[in-house]
N, C-alpha and C positions, 0 to 999 in steps of 0.2 A: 470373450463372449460365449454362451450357454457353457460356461463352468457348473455345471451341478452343484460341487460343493461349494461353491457362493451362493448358489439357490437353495441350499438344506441349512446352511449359515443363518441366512437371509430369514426363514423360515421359523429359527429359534428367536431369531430379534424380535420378531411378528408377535408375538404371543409377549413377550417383555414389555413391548411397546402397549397392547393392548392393555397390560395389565394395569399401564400406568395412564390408560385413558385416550393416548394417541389415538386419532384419525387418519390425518396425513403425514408424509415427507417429506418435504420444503427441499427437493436437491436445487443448489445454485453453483454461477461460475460468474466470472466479472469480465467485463466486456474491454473495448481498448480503451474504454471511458472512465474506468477505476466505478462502473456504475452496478452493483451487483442483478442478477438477473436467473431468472427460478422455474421452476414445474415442480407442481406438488400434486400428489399421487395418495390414494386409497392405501392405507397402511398395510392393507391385505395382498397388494398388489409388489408389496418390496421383495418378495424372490424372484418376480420374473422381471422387475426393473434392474434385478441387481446382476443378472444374466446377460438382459439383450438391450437395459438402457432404456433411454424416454426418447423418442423423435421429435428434435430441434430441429429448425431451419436452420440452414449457410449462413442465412443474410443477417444472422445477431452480429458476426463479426466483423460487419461491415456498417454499423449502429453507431452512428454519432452523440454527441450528446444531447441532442433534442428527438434522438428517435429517426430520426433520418438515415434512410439508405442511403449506403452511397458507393452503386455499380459503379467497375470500370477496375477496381483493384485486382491485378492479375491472378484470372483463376476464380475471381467473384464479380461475372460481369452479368449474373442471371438469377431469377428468386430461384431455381429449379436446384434440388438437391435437398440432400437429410441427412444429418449426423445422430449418434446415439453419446444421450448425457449419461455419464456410469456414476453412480456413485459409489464415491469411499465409504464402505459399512464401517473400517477403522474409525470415522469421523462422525458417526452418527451420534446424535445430542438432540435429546427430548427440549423440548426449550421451555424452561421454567417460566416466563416471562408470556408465553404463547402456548398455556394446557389444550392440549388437543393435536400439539404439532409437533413435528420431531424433525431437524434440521443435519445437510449434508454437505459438505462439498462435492459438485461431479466434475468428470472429466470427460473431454467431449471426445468419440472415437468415431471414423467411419460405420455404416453400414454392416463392414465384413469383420469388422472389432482391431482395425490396423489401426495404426498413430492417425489426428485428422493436424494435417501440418499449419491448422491453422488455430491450435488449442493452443492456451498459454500457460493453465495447468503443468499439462507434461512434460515443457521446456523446461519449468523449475525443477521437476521430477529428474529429467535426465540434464541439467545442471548437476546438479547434486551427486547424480550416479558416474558423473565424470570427474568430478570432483574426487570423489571417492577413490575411483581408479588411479588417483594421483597420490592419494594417501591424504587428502585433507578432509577436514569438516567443517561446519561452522553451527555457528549459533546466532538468531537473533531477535532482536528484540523490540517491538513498537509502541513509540510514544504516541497516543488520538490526543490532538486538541479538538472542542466542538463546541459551537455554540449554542447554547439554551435560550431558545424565545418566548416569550406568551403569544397566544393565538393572536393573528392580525389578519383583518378581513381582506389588505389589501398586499399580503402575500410578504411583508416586509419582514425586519427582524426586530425584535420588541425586547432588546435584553432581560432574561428573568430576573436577575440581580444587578445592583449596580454598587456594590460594599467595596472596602476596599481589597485590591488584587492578594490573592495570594493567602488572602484572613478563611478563619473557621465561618466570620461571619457571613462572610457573602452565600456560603449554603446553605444558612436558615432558610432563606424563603424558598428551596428546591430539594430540604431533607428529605422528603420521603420518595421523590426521584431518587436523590442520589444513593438513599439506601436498597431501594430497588434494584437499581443497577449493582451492587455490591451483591447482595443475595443471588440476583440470576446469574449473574457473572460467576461465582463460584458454584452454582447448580449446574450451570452450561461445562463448567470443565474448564473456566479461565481463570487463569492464576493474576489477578492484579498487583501489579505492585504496589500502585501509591493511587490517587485520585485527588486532585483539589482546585481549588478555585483559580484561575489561568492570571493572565494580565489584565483581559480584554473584560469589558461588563460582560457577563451572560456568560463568559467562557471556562469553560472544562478541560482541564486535559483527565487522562488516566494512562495508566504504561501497563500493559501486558509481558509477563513475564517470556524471559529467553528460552527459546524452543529451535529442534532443526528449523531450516528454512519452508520446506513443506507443509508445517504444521503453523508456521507465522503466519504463511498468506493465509492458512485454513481460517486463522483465531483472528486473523483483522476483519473477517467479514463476519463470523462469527461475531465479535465484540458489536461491530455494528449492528445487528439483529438485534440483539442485546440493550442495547441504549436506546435505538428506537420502539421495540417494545414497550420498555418503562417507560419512556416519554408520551406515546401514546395512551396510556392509564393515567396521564396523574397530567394531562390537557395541556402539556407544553409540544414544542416544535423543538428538531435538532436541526442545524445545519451543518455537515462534514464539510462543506465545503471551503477550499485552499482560501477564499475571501469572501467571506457572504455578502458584505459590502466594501465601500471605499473606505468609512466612516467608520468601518473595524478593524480589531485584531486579525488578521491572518490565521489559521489553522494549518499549522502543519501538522504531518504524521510522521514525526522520526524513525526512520530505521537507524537502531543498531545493529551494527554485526562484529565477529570475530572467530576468526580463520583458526584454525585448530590442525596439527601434525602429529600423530604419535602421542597422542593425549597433552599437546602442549600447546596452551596459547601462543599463536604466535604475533602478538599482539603486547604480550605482556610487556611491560616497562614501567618507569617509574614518573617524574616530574621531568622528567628529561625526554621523554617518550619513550616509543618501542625500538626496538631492537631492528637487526638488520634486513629480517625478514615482514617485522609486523612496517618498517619504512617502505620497503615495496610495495606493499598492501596499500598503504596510503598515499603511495606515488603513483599507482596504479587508477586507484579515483580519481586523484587532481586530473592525469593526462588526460581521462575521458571524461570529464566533470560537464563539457558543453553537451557532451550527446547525450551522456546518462540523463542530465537533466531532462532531457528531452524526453525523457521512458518515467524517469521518474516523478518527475513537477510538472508535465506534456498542456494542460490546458489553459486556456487565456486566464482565468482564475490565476492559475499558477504564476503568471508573469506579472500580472497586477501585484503578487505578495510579496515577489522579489524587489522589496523594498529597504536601502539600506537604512542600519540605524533598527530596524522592527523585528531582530535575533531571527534572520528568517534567510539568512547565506546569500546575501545577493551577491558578491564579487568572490572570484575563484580563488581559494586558498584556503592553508588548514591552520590551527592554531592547537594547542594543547590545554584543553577547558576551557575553550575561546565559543562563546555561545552566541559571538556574530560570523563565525567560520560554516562555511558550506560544509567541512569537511570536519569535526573534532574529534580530536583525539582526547577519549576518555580512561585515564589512567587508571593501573591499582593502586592497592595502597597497604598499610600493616593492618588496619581496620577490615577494608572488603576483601582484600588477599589480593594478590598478584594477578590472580584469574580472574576478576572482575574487569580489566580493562578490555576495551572495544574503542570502535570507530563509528561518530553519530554521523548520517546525511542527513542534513538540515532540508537540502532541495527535495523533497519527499510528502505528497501529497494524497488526499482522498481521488484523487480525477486519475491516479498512477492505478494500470492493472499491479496487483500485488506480484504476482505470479512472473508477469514479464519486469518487474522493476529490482524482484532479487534477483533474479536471474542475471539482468545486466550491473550487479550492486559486486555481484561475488566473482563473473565471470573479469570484469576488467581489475579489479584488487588482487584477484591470483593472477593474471596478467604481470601484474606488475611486481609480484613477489618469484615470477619466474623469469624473470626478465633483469632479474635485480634491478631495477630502478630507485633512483634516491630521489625523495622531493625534495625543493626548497625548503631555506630555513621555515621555522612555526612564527608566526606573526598572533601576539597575544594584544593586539591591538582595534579598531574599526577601521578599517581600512575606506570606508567612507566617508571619516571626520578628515581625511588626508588633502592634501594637493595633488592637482590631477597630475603632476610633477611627481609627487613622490611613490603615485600609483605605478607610473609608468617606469620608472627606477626600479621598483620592486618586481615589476612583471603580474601585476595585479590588473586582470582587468572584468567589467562586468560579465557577469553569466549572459547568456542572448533572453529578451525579451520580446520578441516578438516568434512566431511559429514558422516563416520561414529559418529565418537565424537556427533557432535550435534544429530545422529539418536539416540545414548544410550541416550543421555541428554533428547529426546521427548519419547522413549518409556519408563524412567522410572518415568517421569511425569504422574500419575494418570488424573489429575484435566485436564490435554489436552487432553490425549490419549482420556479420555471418553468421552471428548467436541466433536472431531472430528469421534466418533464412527471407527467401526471395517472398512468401506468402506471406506470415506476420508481418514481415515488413511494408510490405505492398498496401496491405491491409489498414498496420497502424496508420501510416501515412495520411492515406483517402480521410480517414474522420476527423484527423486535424486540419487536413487540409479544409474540410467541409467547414468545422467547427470556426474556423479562422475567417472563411466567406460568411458567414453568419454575425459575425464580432466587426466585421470590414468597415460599415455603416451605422454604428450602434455606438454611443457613450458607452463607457467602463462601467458605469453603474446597471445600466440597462442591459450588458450581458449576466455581471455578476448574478442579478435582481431571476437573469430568467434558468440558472442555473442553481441557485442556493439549495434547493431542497432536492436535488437531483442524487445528493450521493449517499 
């Protein structure tokens, strides 16, 4: 905080930014709701934001998913208090899609510019920085499904297409969305992999090319600006959300990752899988697969999707290119090279903070590469076409479904709970717990229906 030379930095941005027409700064951070969330500032105004921050309130972190406070989380039992959102000027991105505006990741700091222990930003930040000190890295990578609606007065989802899955066809009738999203995507600084038409009518995926982890969670929100932008020009609606309805596809948002030593995947292997250390890695998931879900799949959304049979991971186990596996193992090959292989989480949704779901993705996988851990054999099967006989033989059982369930699953997880300290924790907690009193009383459809457009 009042670094000068981020304010003479800042300074030269100012006149770039101008020239290219900016106004504003769009800084954002994502809430425990996976809900992105902003202050946008006079473009004239970015040296001294980038010095002493914008004044936030406490109580964002303590924001459920319908905007509900909810005192009582230790340490957030009062609206009284301010933190300073900083932004990353590394991350600053004019946004093609929105002339006039220029978009940030911030990070939220007290007052005096100390850590505020209740940011999730910086946990990824100093994840990573510990990581480091061990000698590891990683890399990862995000799969967005999404759904594409036409306008509906009564708030529903109106699939834009209904061709068949997977064809060129189905995005004739949203080409000039989807090439929108292609141009800004690459004007914003995101490298897409691939983009095409999903399973589900209306639905999208796109994959965002592998990056450190700090810069994943940057580009998943990023990417989301992105899409919604173009959707807003060209009169459709998106929904990110893990189930827009009962009556749809599911949207997941995969994380890949893979762990890196000494310039070596250690990950790498072949049809056979990884080696002894990328086994830990993925031994490491399985053991905390209940709680991670909990960080990373966390809203009633998320538990409606955990549906077996719908490539969406509902029961605990990995397989090796098994795209009904919570956990897969995605190999190299002589084609993409040895370096290409990683580990997909399937349980990985839009309602997950980015920031606290790699954090807990990477912290329990090196866990378990330090730990030497072996998993069970790979099951290249559905393990819900099974007998509940031959589930229980294997040691296959469902992920938790309800938000108690996944709350035991995260508080008897050590290796999380301590990741996220006494205040994130305290914090995540209260909004699910909220979110869950809200869902308590309510048909499946009728929470879905009041959350779809939320993310």
């Amino acid at each position: 905080m009042g670094d000068s030379g981020v304010g003479e930095r800042a300074a030269g941005l100012v006149e770039q930014l101008r020239e290219r027409g900016v106004a504003g700064v769009t800084v954002v951070w994502a809430d425990n709701n996976g809900i992105p969330r902003s202050r946008t500032v006079p473009v004239g105004s970015l040296p001294e934001v980038a010095e002493t921050g914008i004044g936030v309130s406490t109580v964002f972190s303590i924001f459920d998913t319908n905007d509900g406070i909810q005192y009582g989380a230790p340490g957030r039992e009062t609206p009284s208090g301010d933190v300073r959102l900083v932004p990353d000027l590394d991350r600053l991105t004019p946004l093609a899609g929105q002339p006039g505006l220029a978009w940030a990741p911030g990070t939220q700091v007290t007052v005096d510019g100390s850590p505020w222990p209740w940011d999730q930003r910086s946990l990824l930040a100093a994840t990573v920085d510990a990581l480091a000190e061990r000698g590891y890295s990683a890399l990862v990578g995000y799969e967005l499904e999404f759904a594409v609606s036409l306008p509906d007065e009564d708030g529903a989802v109106v699939p834009a297409y209904d061709s068949p899955a997977y064809s060129p066809h189905a995005l004739l009738e949203i080409d000039a969305f989807v090439v929108d999203v292609l141009r800004d995507a690459e004007a914003n600084g995101l490298r897409i992999g691939q983009l095409h038409a999903e399973y589900g009518p209306g639905q999208v995926e796109l994959s965002l090319g592998a990056a450190d982890p700090l810069r994943a969670a940057d580009e998943q929100l990023l990417a989301r600006q992105t899409v919604l932008a173009a959707a807003a020009r060209h009169g459709v609606r998106v929904s990110f959300a893990p189930l827009p309805s009962v009556n749809l596809a599911g949207n997941g948002w995969h994380a890949h990752t893979s762990l890196w030593r000494d310039g070596v995947n250690l990950l790498a292997g072949g049809e056979q899988g990884p080696g002894t250390a990328g086994r830990g890695y993925v031994a490491g998931l399985l053991r905390d697969l209940p709680a991670l879900a909990a960080i990373t799949a966390p809203s009633i959304g998320s538990m409606a999707r955990l549906r077996p049979g719908f490539f969406a991971g509902a029961y605990g186990f990995w397989g090796i290119e098994n795209r009904e596996a919570p956990v897969r193992y995605v190999a190299g090959s002589a084609l993409l090279g040895e370096d290409h292989a990683n580990v997909e989480l399937k349980v990985s949704d839009a309602s997950a903070n980015p920031y606290l779901a790699l954090s807990a993705i990477l912290t329990a996988g090196v866990a378990g590469v330090e730990e030497g851990l072996v998993p069970p054999a790979p099951i290249d099967s559905d393990p819900g076409t099974w007998e509940e006989q031959e589930r229980a033989a294997a040691d296959v059982t469902l992920l938790p479904t309800t938000q108690a369930d996944q709350e035991a699953a995260l508080l008897a997880c050590p290796r999380l709970t301590e990741l996220l300290g006494p205040e994130r924790l305290g914090a995540f907690l209260a909004v699910r717990r909220s979110d869950a009193a809200f869902a308590a009383d309510r048909a499946t459809e009728d929470v879905l229906a009041a959350w779809r457009w939320r993310y």
